[in-house]
PDB file with SEQRES, HELIX, SHEET and CRYST1 records, atoms N, CA, C and O in Angstrom:
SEQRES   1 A   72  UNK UNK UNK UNK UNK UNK UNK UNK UNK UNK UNK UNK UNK          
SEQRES   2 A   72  UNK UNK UNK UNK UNK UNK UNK UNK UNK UNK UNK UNK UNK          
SEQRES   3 A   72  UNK UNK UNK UNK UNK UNK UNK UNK UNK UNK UNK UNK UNK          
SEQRES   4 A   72  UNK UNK UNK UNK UNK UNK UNK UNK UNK UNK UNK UNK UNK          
SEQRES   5 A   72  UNK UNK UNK UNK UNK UNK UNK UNK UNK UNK UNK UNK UNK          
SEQRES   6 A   72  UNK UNK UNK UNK UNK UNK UNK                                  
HELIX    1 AA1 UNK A    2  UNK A   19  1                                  18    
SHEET    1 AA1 2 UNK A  25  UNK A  36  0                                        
SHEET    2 AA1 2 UNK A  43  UNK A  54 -1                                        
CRYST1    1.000    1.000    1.000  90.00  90.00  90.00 P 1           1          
ATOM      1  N   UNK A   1     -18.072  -7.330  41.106  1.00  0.00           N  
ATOM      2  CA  UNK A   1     -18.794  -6.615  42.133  1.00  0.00           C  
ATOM      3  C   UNK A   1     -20.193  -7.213  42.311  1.00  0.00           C  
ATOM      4  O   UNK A   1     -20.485  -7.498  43.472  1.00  0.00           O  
ATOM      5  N   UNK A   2     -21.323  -7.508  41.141  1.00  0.00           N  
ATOM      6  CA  UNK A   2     -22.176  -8.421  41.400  1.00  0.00           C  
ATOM      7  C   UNK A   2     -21.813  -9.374  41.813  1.00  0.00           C  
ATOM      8  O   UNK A   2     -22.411  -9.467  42.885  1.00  0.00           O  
ATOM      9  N   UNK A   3     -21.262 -10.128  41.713  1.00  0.00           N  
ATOM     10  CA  UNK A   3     -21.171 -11.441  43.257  1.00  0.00           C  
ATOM     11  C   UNK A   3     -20.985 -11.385  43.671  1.00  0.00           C  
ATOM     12  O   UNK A   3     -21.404 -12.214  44.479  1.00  0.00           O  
ATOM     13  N   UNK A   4     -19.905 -10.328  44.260  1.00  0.00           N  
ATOM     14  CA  UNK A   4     -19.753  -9.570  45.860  1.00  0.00           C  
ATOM     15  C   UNK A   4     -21.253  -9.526  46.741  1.00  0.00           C  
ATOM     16  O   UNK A   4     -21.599 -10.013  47.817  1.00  0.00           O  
ATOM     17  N   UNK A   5     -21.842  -8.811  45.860  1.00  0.00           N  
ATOM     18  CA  UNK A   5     -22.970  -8.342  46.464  1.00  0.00           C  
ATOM     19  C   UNK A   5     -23.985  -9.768  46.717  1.00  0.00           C  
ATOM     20  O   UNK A   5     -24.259 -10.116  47.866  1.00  0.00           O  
ATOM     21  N   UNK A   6     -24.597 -10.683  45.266  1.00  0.00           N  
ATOM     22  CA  UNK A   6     -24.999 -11.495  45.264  1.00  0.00           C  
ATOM     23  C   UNK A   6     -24.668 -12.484  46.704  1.00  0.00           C  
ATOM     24  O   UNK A   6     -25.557 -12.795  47.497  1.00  0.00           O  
ATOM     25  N   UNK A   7     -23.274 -12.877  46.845  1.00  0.00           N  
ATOM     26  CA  UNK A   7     -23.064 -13.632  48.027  1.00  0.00           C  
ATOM     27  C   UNK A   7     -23.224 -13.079  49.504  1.00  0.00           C  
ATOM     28  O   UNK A   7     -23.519 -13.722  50.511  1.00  0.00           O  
ATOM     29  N   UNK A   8     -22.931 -11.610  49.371  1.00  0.00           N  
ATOM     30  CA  UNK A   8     -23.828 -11.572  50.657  1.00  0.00           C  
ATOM     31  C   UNK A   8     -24.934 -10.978  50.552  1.00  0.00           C  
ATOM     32  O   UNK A   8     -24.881 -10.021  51.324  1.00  0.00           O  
ATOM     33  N   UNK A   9     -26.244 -11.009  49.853  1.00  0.00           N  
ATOM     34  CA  UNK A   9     -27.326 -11.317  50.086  1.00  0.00           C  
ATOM     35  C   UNK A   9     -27.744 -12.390  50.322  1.00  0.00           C  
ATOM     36  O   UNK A   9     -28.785 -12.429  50.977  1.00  0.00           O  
ATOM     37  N   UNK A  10     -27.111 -13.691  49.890  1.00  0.00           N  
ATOM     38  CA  UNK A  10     -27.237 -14.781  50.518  1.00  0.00           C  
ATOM     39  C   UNK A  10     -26.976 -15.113  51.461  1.00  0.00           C  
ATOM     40  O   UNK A  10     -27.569 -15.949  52.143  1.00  0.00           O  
ATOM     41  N   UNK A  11     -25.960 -14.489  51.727  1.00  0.00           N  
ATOM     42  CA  UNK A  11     -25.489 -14.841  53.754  1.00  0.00           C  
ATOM     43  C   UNK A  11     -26.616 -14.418  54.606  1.00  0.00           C  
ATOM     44  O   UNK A  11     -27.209 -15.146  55.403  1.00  0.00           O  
ATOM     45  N   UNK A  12     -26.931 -12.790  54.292  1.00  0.00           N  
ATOM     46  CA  UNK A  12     -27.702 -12.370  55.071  1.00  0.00           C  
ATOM     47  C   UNK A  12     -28.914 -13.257  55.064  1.00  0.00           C  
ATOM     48  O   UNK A  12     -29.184 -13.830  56.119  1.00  0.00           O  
ATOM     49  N   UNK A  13     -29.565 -13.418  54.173  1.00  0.00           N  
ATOM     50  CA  UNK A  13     -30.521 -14.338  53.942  1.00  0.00           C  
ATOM     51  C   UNK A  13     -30.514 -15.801  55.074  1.00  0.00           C  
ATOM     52  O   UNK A  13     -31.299 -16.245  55.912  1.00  0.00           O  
ATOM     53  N   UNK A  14     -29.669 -16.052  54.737  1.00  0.00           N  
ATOM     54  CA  UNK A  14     -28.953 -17.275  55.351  1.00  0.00           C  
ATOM     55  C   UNK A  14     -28.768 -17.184  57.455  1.00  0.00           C  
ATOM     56  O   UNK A  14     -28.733 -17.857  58.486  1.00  0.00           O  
ATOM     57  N   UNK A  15     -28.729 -16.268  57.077  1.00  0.00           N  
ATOM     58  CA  UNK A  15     -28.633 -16.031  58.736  1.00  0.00           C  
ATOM     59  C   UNK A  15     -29.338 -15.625  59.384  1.00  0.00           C  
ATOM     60  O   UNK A  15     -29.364 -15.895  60.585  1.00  0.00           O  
ATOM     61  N   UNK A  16     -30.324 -14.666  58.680  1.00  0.00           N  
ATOM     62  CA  UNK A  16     -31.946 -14.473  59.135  1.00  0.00           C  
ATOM     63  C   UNK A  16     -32.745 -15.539  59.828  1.00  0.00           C  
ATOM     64  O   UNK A  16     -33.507 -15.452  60.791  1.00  0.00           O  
ATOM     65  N   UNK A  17     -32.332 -16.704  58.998  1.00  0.00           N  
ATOM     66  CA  UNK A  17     -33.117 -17.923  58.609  1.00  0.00           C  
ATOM     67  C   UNK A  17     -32.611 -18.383  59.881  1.00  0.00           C  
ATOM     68  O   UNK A  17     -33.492 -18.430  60.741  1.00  0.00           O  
ATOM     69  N   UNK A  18     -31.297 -18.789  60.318  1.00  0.00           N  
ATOM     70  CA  UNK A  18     -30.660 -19.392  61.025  1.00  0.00           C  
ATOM     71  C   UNK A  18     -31.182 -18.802  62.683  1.00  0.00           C  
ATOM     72  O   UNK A  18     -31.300 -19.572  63.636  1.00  0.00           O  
ATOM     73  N   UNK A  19     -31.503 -16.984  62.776  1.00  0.00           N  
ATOM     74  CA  UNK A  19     -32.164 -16.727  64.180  1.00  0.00           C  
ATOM     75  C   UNK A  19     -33.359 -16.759  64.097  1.00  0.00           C  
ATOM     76  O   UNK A  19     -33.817 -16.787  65.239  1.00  0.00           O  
ATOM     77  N   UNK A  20     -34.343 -16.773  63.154  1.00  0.00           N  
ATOM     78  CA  UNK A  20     -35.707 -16.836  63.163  1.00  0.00           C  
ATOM     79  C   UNK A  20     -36.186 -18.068  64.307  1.00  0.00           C  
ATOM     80  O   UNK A  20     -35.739 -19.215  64.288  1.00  0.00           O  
ATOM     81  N   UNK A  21     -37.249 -17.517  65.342  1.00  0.00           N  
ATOM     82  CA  UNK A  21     -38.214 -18.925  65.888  1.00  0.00           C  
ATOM     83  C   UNK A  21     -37.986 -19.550  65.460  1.00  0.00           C  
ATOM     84  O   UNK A  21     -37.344 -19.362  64.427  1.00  0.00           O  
ATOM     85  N   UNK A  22     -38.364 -21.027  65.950  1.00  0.00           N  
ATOM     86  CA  UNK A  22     -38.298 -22.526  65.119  1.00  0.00           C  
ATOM     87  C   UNK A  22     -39.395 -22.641  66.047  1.00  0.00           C  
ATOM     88  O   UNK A  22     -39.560 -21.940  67.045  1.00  0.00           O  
ATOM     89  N   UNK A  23     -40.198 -23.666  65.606  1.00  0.00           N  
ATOM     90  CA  UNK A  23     -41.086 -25.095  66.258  1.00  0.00           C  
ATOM     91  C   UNK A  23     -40.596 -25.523  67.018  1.00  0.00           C  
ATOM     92  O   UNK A  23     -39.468 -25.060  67.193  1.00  0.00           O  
ATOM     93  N   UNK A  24     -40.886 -26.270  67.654  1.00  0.00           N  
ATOM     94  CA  UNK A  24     -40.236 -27.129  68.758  1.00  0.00           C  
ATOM     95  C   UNK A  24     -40.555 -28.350  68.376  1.00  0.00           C  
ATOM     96  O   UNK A  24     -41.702 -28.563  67.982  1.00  0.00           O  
ATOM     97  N   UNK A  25     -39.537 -29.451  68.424  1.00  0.00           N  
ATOM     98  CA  UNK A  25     -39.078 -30.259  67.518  1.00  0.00           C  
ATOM     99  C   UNK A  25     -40.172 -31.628  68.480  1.00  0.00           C  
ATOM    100  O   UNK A  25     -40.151 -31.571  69.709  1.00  0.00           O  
ATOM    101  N   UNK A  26     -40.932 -32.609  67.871  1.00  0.00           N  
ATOM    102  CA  UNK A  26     -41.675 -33.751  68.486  1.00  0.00           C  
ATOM    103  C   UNK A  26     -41.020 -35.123  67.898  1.00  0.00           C  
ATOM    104  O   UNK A  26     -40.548 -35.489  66.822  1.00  0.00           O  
ATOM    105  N   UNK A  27     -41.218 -35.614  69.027  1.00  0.00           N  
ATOM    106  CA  UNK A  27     -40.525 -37.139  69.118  1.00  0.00           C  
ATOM    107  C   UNK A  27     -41.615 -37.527  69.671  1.00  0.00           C  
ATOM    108  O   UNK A  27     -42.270 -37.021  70.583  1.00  0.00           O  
ATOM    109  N   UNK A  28     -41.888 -39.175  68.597  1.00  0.00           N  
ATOM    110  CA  UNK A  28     -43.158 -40.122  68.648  1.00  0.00           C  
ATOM    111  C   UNK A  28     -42.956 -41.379  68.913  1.00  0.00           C  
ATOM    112  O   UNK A  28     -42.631 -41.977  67.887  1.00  0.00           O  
ATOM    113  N   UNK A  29     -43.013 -42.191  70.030  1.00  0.00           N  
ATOM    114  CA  UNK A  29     -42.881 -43.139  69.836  1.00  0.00           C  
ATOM    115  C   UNK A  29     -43.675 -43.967  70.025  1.00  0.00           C  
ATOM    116  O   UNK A  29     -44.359 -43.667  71.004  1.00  0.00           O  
ATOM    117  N   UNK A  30     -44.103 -45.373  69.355  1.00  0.00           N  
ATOM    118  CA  UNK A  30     -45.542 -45.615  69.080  1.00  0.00           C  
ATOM    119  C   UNK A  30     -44.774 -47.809  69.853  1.00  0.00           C  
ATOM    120  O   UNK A  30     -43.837 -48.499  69.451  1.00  0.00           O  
ATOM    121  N   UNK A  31     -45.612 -48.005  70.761  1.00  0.00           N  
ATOM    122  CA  UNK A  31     -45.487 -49.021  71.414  1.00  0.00           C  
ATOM    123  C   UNK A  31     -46.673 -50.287  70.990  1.00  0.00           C  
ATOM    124  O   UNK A  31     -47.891 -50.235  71.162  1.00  0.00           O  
ATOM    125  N   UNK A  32     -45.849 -51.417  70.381  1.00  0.00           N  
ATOM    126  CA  UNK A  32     -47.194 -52.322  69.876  1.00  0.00           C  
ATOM    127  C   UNK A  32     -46.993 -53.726  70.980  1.00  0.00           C  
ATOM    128  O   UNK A  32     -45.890 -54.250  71.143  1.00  0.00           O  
ATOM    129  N   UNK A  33     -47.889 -54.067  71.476  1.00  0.00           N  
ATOM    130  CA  UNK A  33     -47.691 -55.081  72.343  1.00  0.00           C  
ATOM    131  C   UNK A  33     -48.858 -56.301  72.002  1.00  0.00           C  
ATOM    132  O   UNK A  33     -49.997 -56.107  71.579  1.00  0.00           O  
ATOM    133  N   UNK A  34     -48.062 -57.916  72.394  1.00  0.00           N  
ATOM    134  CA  UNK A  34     -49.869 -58.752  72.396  1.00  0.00           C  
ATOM    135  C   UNK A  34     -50.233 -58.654  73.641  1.00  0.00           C  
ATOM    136  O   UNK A  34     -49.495 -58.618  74.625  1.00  0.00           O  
ATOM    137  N   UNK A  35     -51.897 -58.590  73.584  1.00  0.00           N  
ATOM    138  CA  UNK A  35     -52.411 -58.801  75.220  1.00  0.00           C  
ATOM    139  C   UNK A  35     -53.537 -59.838  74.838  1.00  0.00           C  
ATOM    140  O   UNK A  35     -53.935 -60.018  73.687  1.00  0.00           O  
ATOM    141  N   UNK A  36     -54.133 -60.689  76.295  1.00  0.00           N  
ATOM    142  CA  UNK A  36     -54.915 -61.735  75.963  1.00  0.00           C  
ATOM    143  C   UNK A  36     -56.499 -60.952  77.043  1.00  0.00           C  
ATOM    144  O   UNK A  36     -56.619 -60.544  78.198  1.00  0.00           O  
ATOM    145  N   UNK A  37     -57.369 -61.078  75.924  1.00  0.00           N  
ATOM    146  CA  UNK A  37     -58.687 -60.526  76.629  1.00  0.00           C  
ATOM    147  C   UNK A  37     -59.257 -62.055  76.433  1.00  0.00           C  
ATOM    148  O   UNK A  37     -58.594 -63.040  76.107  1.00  0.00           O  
ATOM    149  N   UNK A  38     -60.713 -61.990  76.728  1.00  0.00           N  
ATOM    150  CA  UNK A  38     -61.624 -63.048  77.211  1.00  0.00           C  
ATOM    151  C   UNK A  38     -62.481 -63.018  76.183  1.00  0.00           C  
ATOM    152  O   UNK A  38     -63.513 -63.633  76.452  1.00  0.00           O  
ATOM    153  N   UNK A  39     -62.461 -62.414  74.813  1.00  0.00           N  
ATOM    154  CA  UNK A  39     -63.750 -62.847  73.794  1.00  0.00           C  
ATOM    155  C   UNK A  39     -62.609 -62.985  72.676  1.00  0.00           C  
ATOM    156  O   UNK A  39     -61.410 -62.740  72.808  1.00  0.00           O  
ATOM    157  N   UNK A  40     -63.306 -63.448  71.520  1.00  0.00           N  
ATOM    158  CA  UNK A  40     -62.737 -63.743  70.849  1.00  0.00           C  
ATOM    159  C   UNK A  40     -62.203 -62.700  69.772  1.00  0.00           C  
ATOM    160  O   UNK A  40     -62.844 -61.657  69.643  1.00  0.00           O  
ATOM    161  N   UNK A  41     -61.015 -62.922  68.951  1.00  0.00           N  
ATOM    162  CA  UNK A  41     -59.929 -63.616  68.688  1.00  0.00           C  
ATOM    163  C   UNK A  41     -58.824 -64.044  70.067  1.00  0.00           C  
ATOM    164  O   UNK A  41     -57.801 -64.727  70.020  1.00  0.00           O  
ATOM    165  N   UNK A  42     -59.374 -63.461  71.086  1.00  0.00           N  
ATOM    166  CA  UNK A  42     -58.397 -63.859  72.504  1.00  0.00           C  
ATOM    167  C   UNK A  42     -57.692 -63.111  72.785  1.00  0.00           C  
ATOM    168  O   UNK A  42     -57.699 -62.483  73.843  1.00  0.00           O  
ATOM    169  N   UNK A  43     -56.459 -62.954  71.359  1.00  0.00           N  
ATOM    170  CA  UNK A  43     -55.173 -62.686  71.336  1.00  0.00           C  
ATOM    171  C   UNK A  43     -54.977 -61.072  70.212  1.00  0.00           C  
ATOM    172  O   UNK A  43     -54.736 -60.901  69.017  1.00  0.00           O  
ATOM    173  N   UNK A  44     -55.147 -60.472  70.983  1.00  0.00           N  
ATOM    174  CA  UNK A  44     -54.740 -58.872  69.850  1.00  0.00           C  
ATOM    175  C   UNK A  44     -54.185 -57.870  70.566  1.00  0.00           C  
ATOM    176  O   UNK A  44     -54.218 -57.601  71.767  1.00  0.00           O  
ATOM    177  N   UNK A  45     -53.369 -57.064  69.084  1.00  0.00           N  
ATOM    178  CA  UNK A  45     -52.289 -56.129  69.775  1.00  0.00           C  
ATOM    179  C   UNK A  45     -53.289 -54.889  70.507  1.00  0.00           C  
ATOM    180  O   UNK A  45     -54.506 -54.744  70.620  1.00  0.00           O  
ATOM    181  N   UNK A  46     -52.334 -54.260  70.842  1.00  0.00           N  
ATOM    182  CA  UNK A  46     -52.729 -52.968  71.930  1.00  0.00           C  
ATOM    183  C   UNK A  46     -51.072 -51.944  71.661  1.00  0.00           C  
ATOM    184  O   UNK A  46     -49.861 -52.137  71.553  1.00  0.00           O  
ATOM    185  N   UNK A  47     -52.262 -50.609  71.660  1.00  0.00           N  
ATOM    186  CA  UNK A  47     -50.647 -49.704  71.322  1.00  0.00           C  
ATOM    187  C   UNK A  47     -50.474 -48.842  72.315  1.00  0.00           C  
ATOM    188  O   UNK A  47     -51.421 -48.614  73.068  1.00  0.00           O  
ATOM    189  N   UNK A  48     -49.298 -48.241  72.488  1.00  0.00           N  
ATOM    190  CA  UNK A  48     -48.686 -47.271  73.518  1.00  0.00           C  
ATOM    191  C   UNK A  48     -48.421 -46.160  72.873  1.00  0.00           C  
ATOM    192  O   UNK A  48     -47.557 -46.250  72.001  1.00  0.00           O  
ATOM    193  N   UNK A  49     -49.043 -44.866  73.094  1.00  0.00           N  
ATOM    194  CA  UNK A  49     -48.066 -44.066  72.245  1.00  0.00           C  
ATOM    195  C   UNK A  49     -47.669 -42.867  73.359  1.00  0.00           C  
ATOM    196  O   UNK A  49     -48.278 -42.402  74.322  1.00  0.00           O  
ATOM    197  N   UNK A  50     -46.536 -42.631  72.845  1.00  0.00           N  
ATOM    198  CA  UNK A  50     -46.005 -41.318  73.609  1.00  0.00           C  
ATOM    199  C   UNK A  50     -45.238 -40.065  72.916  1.00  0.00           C  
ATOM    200  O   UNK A  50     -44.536 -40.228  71.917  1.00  0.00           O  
ATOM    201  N   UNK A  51     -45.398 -39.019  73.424  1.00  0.00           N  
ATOM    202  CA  UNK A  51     -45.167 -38.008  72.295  1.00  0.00           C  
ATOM    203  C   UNK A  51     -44.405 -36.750  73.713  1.00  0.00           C  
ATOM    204  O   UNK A  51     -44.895 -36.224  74.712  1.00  0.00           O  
ATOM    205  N   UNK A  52     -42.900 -36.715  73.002  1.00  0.00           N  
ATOM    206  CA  UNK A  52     -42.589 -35.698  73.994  1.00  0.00           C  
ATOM    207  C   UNK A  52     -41.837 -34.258  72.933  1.00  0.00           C  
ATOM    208  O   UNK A  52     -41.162 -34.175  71.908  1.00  0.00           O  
ATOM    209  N   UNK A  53     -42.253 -33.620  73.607  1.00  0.00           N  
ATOM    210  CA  UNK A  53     -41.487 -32.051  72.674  1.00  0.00           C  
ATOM    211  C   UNK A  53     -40.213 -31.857  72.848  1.00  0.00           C  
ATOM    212  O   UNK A  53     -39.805 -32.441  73.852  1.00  0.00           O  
ATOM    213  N   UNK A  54     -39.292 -31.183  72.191  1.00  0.00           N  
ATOM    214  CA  UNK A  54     -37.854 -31.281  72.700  1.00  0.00           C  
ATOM    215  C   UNK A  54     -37.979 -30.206  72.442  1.00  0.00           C  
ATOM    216  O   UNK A  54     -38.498 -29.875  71.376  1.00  0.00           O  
ATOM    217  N   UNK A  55     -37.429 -29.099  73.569  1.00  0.00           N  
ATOM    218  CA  UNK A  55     -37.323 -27.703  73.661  1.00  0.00           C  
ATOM    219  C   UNK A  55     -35.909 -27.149  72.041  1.00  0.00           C  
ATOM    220  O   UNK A  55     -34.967 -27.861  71.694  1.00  0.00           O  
ATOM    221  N   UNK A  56     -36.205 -26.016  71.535  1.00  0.00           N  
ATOM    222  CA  UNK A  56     -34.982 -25.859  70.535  1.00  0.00           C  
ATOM    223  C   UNK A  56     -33.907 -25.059  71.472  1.00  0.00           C  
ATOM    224  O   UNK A  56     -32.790 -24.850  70.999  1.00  0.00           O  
ATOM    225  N   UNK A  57     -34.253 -24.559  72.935  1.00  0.00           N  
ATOM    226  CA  UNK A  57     -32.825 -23.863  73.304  1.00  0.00           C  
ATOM    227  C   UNK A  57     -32.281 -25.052  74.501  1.00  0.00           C  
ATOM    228  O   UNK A  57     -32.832 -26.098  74.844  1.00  0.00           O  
ATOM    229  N   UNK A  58     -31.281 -24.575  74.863  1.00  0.00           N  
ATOM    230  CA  UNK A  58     -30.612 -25.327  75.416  1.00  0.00           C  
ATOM    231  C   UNK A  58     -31.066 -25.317  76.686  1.00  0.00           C  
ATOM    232  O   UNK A  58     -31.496 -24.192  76.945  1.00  0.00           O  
ATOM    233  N   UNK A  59     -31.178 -26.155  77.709  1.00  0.00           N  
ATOM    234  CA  UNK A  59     -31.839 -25.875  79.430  1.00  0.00           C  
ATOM    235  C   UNK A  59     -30.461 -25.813  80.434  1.00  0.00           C  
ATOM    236  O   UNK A  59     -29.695 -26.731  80.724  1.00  0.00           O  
ATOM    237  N   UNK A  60     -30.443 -24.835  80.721  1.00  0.00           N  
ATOM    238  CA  UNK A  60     -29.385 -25.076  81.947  1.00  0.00           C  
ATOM    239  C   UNK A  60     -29.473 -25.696  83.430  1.00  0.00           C  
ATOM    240  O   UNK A  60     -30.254 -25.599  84.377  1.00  0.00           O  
ATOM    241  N   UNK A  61     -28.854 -26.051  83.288  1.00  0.00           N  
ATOM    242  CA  UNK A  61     -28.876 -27.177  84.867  1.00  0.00           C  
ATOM    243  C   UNK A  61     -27.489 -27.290  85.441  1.00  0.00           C  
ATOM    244  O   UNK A  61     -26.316 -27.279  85.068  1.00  0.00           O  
ATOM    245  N   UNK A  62     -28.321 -27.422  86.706  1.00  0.00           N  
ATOM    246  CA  UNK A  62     -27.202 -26.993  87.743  1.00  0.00           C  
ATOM    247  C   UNK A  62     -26.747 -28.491  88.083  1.00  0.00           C  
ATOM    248  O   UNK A  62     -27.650 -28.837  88.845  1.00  0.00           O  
ATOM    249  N   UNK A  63     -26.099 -29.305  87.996  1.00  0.00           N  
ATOM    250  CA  UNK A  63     -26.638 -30.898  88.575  1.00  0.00           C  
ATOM    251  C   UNK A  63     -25.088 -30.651  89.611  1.00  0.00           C  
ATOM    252  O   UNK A  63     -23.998 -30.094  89.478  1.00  0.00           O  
ATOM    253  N   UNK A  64     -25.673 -31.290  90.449  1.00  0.00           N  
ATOM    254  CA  UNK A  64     -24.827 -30.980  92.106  1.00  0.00           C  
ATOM    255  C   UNK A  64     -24.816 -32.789  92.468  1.00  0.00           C  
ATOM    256  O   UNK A  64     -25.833 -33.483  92.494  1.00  0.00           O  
ATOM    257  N   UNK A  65     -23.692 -33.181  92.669  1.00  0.00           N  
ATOM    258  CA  UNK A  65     -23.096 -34.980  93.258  1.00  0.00           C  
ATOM    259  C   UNK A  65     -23.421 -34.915  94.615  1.00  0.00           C  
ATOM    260  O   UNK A  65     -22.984 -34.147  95.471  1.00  0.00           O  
ATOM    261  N   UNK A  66     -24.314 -35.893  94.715  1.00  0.00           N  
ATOM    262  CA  UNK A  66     -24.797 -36.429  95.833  1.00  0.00           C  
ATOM    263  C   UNK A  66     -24.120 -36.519  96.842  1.00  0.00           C  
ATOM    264  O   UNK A  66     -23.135 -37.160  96.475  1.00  0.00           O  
ATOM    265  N   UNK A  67     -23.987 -36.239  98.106  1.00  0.00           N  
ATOM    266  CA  UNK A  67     -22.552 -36.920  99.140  1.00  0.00           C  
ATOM    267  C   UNK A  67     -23.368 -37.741 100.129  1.00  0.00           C  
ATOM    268  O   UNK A  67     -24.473 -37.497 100.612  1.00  0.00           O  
ATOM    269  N   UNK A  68     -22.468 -38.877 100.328  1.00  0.00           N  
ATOM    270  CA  UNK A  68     -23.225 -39.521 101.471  1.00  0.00           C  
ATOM    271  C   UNK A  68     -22.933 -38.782 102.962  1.00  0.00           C  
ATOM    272  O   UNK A  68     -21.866 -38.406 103.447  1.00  0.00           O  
ATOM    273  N   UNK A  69     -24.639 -38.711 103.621  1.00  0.00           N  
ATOM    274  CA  UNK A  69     -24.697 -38.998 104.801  1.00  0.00           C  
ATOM    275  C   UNK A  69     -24.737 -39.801 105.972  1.00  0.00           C  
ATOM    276  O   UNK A  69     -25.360 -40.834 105.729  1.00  0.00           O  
ATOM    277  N   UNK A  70     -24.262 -39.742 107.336  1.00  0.00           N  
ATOM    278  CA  UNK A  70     -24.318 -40.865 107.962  1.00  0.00           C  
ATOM    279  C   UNK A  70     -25.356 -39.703 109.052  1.00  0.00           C  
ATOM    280  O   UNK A  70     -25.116 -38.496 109.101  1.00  0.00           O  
ATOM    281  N   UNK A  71     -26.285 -40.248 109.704  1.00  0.00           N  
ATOM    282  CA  UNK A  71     -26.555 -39.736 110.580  1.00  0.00           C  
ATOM    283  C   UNK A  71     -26.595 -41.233 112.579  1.00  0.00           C  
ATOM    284  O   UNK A  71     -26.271 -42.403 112.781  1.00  0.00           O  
ATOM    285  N   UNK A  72     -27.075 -40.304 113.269  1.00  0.00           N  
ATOM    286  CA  UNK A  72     -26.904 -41.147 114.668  1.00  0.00           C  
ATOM    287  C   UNK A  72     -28.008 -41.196 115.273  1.00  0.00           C  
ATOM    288  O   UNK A  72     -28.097 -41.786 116.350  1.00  0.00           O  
TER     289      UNK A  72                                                      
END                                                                             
């Protein structure tokens, strides 16, 4: 009967966890390039960075196929 019980306090536990808020998850991506300026060393990198959030629920979208028109 204790591990009856024991295992589902862990479930519950477990599933609390599973609907609780989350963060919203970040993606980094960091861009290194050469570029040539006019003093010296001439030649040095330069960075890009970009940083986008990825929502945690799902987005619904409607996406509708293009049809061609002809007009006159």
């Amino acid at each position: 009967m204790k591990t009856a019980y024991i295992i589902f306090t862990l479930l519950q536990a477990l599933a609390s966890n599973a609907l609780a808020p989350r963060e919203p998850d970040t993606v980094t991506a960091e861009r290194v390039y050469h570029t040539m300026i006019t003093e010296a060393p001439y030649m040095v990198d330069m960075t890009t960075t970009v940083t986008w959030t990825v929502p945690n629920t799902q987005i619904q979208s409607s996406t509708s196929v293009p049809t061609a028109s002809t007009t006159s």
